[in-house]
C-alpha positions as a printed NumPy array, in Angstrom:
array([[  0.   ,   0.   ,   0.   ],
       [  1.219,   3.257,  -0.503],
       [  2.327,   4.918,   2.91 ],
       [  0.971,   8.618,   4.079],
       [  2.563,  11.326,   5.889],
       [  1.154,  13.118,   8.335],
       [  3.159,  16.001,   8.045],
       [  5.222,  17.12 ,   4.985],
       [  8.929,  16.484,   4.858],
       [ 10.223,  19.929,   4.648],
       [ 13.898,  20.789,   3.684],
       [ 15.979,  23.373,   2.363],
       [ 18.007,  22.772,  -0.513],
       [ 19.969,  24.832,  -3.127],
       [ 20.056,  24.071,  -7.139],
       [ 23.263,  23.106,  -8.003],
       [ 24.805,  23.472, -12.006],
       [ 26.601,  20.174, -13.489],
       [ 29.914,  21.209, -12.001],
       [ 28.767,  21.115,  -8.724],
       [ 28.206,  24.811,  -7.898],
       [ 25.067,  26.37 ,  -6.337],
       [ 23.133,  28.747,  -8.611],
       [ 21.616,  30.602,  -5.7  ],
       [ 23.224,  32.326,  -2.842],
       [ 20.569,  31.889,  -0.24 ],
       [ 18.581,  28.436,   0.318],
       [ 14.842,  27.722,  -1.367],
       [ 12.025,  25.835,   0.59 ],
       [ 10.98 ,  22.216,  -0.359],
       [  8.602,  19.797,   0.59 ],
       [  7.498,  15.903,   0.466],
       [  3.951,  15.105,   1.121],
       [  3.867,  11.702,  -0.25 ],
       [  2.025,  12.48 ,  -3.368],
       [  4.413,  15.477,  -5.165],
       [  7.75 ,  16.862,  -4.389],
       [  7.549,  20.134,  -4.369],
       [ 11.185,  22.1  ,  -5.155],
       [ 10.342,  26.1  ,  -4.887],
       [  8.269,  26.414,  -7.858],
       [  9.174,  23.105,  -9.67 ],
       [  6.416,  20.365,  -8.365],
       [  7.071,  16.781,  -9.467],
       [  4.8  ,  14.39 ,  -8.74 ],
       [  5.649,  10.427,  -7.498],
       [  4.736,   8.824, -10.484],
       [  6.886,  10.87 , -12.833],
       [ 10.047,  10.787, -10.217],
       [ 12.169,   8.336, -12.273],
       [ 15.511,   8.525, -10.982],
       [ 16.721,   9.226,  -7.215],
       [ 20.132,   9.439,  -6.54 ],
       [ 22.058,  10.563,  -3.332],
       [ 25.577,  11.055,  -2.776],
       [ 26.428,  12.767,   0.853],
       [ 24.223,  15.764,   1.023],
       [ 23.684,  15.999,  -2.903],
       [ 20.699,  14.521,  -5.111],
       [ 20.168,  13.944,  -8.794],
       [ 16.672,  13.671,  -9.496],
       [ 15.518,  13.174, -12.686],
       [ 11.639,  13.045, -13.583],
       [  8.948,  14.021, -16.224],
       [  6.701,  16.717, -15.99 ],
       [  2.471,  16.937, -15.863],
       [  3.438,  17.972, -20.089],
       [  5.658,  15.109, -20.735],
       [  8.783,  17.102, -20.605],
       [ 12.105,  15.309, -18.939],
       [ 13.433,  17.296, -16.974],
       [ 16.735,  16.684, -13.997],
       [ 17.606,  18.591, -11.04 ],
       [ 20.802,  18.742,  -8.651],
       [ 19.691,  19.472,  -5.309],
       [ 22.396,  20.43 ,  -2.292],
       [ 20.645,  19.738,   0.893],
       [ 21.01 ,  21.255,   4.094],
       [ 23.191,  17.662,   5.395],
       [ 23.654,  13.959,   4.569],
       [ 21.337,  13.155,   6.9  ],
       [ 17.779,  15.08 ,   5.722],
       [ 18.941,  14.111,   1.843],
       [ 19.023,  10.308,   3.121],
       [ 15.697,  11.074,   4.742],
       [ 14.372,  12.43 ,   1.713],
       [ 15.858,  10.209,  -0.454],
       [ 14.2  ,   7.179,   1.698],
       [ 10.592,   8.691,   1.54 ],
       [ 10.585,   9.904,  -2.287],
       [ 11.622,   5.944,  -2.568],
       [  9.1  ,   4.705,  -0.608],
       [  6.665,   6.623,  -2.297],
       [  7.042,   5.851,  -5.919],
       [  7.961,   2.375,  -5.249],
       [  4.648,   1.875,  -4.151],
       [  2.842,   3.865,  -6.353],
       [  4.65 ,   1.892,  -8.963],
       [  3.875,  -1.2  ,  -7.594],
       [  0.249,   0.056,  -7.255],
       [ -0.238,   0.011, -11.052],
       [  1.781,  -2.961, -12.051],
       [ -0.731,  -4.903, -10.077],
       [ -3.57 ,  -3.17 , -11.684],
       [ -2.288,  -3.7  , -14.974],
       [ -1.501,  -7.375, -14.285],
       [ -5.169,  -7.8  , -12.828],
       [ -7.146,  -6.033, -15.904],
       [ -4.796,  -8.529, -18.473],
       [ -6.246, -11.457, -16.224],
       [ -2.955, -11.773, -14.606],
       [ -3.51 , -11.016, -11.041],
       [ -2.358, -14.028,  -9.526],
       [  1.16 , -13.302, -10.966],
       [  2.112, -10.253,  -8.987],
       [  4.803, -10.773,  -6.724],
       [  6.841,  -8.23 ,  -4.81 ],
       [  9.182,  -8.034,  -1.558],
       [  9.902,  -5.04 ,   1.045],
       [ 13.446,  -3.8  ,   0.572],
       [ 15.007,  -4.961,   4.528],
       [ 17.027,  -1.407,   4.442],
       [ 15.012,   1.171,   3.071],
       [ 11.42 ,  -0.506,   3.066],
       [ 10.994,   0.348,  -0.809],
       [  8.567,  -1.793,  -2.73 ],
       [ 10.62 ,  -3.988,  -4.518],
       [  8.466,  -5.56 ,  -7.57 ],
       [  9.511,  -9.353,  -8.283],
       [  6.819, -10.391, -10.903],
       [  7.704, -13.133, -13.54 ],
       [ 11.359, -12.772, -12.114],
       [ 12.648, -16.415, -11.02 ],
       [ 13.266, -16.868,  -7.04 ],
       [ 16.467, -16.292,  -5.947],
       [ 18.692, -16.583,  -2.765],
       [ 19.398, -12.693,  -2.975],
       [ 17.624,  -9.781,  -2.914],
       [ 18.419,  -6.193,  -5.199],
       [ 16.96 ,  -3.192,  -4.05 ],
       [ 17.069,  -0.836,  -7.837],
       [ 16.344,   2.221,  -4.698],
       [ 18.817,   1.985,  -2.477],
       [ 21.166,  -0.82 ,  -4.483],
       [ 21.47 ,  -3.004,  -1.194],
       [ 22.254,  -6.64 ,  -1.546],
       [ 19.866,  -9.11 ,   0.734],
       [ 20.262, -12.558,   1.571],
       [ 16.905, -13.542,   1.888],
       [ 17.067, -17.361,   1.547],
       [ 17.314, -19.078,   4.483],
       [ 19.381, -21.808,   3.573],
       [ 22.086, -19.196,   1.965],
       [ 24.864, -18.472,   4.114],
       [ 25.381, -14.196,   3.364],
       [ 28.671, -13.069,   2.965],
       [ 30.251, -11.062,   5.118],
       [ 29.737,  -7.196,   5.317],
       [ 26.669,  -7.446,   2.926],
       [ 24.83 ,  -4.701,   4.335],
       [ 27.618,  -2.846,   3.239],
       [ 27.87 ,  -3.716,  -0.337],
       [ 26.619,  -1.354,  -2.989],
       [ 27.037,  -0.38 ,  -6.412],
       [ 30.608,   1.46 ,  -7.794],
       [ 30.149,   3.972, -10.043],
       [ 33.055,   2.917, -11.899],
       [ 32.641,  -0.359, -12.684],
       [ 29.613,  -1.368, -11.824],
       [ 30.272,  -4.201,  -9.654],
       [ 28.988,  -4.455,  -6.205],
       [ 31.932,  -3.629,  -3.239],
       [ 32.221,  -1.244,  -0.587],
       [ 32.343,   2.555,  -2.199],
       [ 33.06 ,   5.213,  -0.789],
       [ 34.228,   9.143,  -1.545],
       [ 37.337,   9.54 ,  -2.513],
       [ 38.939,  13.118,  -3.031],
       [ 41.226,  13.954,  -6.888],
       [ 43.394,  16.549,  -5.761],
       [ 45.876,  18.618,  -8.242],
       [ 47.865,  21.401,  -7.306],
       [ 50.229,  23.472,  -9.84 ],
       [ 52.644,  26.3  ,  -9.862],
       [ 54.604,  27.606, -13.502],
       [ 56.383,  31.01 , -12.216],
       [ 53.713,  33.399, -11.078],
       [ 50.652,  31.367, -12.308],
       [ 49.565,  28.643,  -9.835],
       [ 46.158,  27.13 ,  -8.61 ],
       [ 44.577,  23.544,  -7.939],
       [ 41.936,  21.49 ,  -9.49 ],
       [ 39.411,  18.885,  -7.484],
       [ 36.861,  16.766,  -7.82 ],
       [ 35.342,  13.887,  -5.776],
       [ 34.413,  10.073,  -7.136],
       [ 32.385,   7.579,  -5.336],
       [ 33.933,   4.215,  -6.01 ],
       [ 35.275,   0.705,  -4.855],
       [ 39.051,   0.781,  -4.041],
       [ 40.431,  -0.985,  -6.773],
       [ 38.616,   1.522,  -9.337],
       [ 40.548,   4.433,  -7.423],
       [ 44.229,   2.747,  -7.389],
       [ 44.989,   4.532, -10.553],
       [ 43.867,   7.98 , -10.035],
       [ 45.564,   7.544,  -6.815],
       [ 48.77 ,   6.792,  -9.046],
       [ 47.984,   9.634, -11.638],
       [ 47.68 ,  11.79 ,  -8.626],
       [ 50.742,  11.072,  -6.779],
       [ 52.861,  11.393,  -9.853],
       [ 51.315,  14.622, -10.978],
       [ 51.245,  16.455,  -7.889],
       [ 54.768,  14.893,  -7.45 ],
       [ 56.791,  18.309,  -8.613],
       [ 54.545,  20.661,  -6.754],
       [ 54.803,  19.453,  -3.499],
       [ 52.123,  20.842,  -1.634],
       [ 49.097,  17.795,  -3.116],
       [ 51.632,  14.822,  -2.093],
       [ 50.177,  14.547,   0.967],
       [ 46.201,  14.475,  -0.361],
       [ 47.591,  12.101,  -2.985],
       [ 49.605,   9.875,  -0.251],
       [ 46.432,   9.709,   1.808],
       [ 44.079,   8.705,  -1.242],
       [ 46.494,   5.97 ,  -2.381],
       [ 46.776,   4.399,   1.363],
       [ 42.57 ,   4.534,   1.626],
       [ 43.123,   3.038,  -1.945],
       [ 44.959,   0.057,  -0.653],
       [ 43.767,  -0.584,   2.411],
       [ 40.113,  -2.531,   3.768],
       [ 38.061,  -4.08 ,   2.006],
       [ 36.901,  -3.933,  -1.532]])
C-alpha cells in the first residue's frame, strides 16, 4: 500500500549546475507530502520521479513533468542526513505507487495471480519481483542493497555494506574519494578537485595519476599519499 505522511517532509536545498556549484546564494524551501515533491516552484509528482540518486548531502533527481517534458535537477541539501531522509521517503513513495499500477495492470490482463513483490530490509521500498525467477538474494534498484533472503544461503560477510561502484559497476564497498591537483609555472599557480564515489580498486589509478602529478609541486603529495593508502587498504 502506498504509505501517508502526516506532516510534509520539509527541507531546504539549493540548485546546483553540473559542475557542482550552487546557482543561488541563499537556500529555497521544499517539501514531500507523499504524493508530489515540491522544489520552490518546480512540483514533481511520485509517479513521474524516475531517478533518485544521493551522494552525501547531494541529489540527482531526474523526472517528467504533468506535459511530458524530462526534466533533472541537482539538489544540495542542508546535510547527509535530511537528503538520506528524503531520499528514503521519495523511494518509498514511488515504489509503491509503482507497484500500485503494475498490479492493476496485471489484474485487468487477467494476470492477477502473478504479482509478486518483496519489502526492501534497508530502506522498506517496494521492490516488484513479478515473472522474475526466485532467488537466494535480494536487489533493491532504490537503495542498491544486496539481501540474503534465503534461508538456507549463508550471506557473505559485510553485505549490508555492499553497494554499487560507479566505476565499474560491480557491487563492493564505495566510498568518496577526493582527486586533488595542485600546480605552480612562475607566477601562475592554482589547484583542481573533484570527488568520485567508487570501490578501491577503481581508485588505485587515479591515486597513481595523482601522486605522480602532484609529485613536482609538493604541496598535493600529501592528499595524494592519503588517497592511495585509503586506496589500498580494507576491504573492496
Amino acid at each position: 500500500m502506498q504509505p501517508t505522511i502526516d506532516q510534509p517532509f520539509k527541507f531546504k536545498f539549493q540548485f546546483s549546475d553540473q559542475n557542482g556549484n550552487a546557482t543561488s546564494v541563499f537556500s529555497l524551501k521544499g517539501s514531500f507530502d507523499g504524493q508530489a515533491l515540491q522544489l520552490d516552484k518546480e512540483s514533481l509528482v511520485i509517479a513521474g520521479l524516475l531517478n533518485v540518486v544521493r551522494r552525501q548531502n547531494r541529489m540527482v533527481l531526474t523526472g517528467i513533468r504533468d506535459e511530458g517534458e524530462v526534466v533533472q535537477f541537482i539538489l544540495i541539501l542542508s546535510s547527509k542526513g535530511v537528503a538520506a531522509q528524503l531520499k528514503q521517503a521519495v523511494d518509498i513513495a514511488r515504489s509503491a505507487h509503482w507497484a500500485k499500477v503494475h498490479r492493476e495492470q496485471l489484474v485487468a490482463a487477467g494476470r492477477g495471480s502473478s504479482y509478486r513483490d518483496a519489502t526492501c530490509p534497508h530502506c522498506t521500498a517496494t521492490i516488484i519481483l513479478s515473472d522474475l525467477p526466485v532467488t537466494p538474494q535480494l536487489f533493491c534498484p532504490f537503495c542498491e542493497a544486496l539481501t540474503t533472503v534465503a534461508a538456507s544461503a549463508e550471506p557473505p560477510a559485510n553485505e549490508k555494506e555492499f553497494r554499487l561502484c560507479d566505476e565499474c559497476g560491480m557491487f563492493s564497498h564505495p566510498q568518496k574519494f577526493t582527486i586533488f591537483y595542485f600546480y605552480f609555472l612562475l607566477v601562475v599557480y592554482g589547484f583542481w578537485t573533484n570527488e568520485k564515489w567508487c570501490c578501491r580498486a577503481c581508485m588505485r589509478k587515479d591515486a597513481w595519476k595523482m601522486l605522480a602529478g602532484n609529485f613536482l609541486f609538493v604541496l598535493g603529495v600529501p592528499v595524494a599519499i592519503t588517497q592511495l593508502i585509503r586506496a589500498y587498504s580494507g576491504s573492496y
